[in-house]
C-alpha positions in Angstrom: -64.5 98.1 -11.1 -66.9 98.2 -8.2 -66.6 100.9 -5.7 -64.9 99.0 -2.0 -67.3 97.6 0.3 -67.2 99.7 3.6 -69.3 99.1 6.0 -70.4 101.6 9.5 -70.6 98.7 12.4 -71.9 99.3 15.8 -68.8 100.2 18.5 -67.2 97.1 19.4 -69.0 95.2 16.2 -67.0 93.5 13.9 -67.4 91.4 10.6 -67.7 87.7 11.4 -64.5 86.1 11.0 -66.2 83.1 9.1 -69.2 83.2 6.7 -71.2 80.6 5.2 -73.8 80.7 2.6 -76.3 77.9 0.8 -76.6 79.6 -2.8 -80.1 79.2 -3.5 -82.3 80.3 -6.5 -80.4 80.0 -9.6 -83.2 77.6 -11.2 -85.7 80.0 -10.0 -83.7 82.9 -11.4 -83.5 81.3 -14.7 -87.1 80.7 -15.2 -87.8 84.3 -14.0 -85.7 85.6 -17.1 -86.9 82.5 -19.6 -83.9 80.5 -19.5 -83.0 77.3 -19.4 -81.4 76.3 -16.1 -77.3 76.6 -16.4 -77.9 80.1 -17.3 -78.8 80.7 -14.0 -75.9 78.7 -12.5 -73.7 80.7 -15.1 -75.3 84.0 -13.5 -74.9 82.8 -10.0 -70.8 82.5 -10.8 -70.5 86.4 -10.8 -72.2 86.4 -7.3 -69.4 84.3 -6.5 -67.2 86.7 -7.6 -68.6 89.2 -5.9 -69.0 88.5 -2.4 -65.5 87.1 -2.5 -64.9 90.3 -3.3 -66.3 91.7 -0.7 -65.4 89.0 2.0 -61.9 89.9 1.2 -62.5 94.1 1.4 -64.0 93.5 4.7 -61.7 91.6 5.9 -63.5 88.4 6.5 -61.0 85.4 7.3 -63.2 82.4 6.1 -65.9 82.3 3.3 -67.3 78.5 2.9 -69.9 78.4 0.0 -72.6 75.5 -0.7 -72.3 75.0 -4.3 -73.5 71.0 -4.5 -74.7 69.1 -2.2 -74.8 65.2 -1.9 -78.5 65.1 -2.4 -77.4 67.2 -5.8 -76.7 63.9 -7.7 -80.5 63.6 -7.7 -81.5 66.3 -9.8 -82.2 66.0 -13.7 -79.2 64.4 -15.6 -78.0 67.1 -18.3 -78.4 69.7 -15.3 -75.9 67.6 -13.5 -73.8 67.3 -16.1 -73.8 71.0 -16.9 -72.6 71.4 -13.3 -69.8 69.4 -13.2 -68.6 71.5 -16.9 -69.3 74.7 -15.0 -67.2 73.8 -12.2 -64.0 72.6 -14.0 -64.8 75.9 -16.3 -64.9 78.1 -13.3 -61.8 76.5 -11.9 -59.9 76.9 -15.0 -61.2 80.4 -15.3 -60.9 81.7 -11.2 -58.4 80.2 -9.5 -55.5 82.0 -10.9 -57.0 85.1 -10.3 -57.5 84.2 -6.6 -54.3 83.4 -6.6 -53.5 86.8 -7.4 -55.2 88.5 -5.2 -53.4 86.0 -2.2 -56.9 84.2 -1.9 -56.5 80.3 -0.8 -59.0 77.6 -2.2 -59.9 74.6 -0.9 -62.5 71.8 -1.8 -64.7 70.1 0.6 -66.7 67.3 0.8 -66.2 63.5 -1.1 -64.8 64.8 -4.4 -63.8 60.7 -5.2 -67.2 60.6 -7.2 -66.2 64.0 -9.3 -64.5 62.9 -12.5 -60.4 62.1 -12.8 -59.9 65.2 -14.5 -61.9 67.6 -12.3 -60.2 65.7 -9.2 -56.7 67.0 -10.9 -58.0 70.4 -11.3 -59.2 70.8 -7.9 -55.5 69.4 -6.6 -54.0 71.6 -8.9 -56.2 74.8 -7.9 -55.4 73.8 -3.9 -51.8 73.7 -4.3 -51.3 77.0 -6.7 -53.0 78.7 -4.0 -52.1 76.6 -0.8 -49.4 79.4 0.3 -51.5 82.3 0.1 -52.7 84.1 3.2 -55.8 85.9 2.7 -59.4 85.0 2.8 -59.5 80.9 2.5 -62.5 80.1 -0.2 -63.9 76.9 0.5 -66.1 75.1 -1.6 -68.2 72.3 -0.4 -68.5 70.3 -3.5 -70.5 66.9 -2.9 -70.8 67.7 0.6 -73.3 66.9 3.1 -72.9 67.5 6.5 -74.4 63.8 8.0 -72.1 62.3 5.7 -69.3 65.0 7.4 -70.3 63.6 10.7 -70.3 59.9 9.4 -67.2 60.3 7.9 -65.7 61.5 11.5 -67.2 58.6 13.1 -65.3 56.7 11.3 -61.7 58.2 11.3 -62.7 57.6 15.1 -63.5 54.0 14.5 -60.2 53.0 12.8 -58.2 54.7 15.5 -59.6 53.0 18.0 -58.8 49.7 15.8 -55.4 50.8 15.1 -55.5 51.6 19.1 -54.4 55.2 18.2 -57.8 55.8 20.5 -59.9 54.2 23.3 -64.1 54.2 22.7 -63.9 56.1 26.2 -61.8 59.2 25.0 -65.0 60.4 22.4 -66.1 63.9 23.3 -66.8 66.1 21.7 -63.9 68.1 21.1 -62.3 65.2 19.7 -64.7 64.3 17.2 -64.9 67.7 16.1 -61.3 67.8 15.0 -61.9 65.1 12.7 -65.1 67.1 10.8 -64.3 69.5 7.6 -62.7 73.0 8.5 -61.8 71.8 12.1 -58.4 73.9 11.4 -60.4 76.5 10.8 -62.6 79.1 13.2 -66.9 78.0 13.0 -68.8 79.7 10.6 -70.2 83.1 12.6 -72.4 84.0 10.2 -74.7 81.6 7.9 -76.5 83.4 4.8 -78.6 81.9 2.3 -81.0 83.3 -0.4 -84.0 82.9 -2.2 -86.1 83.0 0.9 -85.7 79.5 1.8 -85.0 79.1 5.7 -83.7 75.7 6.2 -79.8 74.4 6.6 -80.2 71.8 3.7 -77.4 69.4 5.2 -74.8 71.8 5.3 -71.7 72.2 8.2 -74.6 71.4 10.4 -71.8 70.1 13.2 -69.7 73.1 12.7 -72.7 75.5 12.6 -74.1 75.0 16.3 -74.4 78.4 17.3 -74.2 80.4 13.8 -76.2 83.5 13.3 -78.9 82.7 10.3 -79.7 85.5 7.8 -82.3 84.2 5.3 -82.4 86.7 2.3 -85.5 86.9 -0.2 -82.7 87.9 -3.3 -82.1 84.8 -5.7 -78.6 83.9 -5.6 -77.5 85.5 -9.3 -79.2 88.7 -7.7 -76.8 88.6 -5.0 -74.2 90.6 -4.2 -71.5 91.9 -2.0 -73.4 95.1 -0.6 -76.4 92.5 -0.3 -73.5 90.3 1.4 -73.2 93.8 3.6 -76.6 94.1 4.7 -76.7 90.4 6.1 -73.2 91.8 7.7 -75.3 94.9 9.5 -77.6 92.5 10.9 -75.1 89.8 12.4 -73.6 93.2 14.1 -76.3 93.9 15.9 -77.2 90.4 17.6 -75.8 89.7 21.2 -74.1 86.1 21.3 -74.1 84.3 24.3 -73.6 81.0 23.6 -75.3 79.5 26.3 -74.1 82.3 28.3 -76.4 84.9 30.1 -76.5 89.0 28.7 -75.0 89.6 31.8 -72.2 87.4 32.1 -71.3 88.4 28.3 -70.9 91.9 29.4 -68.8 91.4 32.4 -66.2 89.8 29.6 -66.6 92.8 27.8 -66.7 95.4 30.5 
């Protein structure tokens, strides 16, 4: 067992509520150690179980991971393939044991392409752990975030043909409560590895005014103290949004 994640924050710092993180480098982690690359996907799961880990010692609310994306599809067959196993493995393996430790799950993005029987383990996982009330996991599985805001658009669309809605109420604030995780508070805090600084598609409605923390570590070399260090830093920025520094510490004062 891994000694608790405890962290010193600045005075009147605290951990984001909600965290976000692409998971990038298992290929590259996999080559590094002369493997083929589900090893490296295989190696990234214990990262996984990690910062969850440590998402749930800090207390962090929300953790919403980036584990395939709808571009995804396009990479080499039998890597595909191994995915999809790896998934319904981890599922069968995980899930009760964040159910245990009160951890909710839930699945994001257009799982209708996923097969029938990974579609009836991701309902099954959701429900067993639908009750529970401490960090919610999400996994963005098949998820892109145009087809997020496309998929809005259109919940919009047919409301205003089943006159539930006029063209003329569309704002903002409504169309966000149609995206993915609009129950849900926005990501504070996004984090990915492998030294790549780009969003890659990802909650890029719901991440408007996200911190970024770009780390160099490869995703299977990540961790939760790692997931600490990107914590440190997100304590010490001033958010305004759109606000001035002095107008933020008149709220404060």
């Amino acid at each position: 067992m891994s000694e608790k994640l405890q962290l010193s924050l600045p005075v009147g710092k605290s951990v984001p509520r909600h965290i976000a993180i692409i998971m990038d480098g298992n290929n590259r982690w996999a080559k590094k150690h002369g493997k083929g690359s589900l090893a490296g996907h295989r190696a990234g799961v214990d990262s996984v179980r990690s910062v969850v880990q440590g998402c749930a010692e800090l207390g962090v609310e929300v953790l919403t991971l980036f584990a395939f994306s709808s571009e995804n599809w396009q990479r080499p067959p039998l890597e595909v393939k191994g995915l999809m196993e790896l998934f319904a493995l981890a599922l069968d393996r995980e899930v009760k044991k964040l159910h245990k430790h009160n951890i909710r799950l839930r699945v994001i993005g257009d799982t209708s392409r996923f097969s029938g029987s990974l579609q009836k383990k991701i309902d099954k996982a959701e429900v067993l752990t639908a009750a529970n009330t401490g960090l919610m996991v999400n996994v963005a599985a098949n998820y892109g975030g145009r087809w997020d805001i496309v998929q809005a658009a259109k919940r919009f669309a047919q409301g205003c043909v089943d006159g539930e809605f006029t063209p003329e109420q569309l704002d903002a604030e409504l169309l966000g409560s149609m995206v993915c995780l609009s129950d849900l508070p926005a990501p504070d805090l996004c984090i990915r590895t492998a030294g790549e600084q780009r969003i890659s598609n990802f909650l890029i409605w719901q991440m408007a005014y996200s911190e970024y923390f770009f780390s160099d570590l490869l995703w299977p070399d990540f961790n939760k103290y790692a997931l600490g260090a990107a914590i440190q830093s997100y304590a010490t920025r001033e958010r305004r949004f759109g606000k001035t520094s002095e107008q933020i510490e008149a709220e404060n004062a």
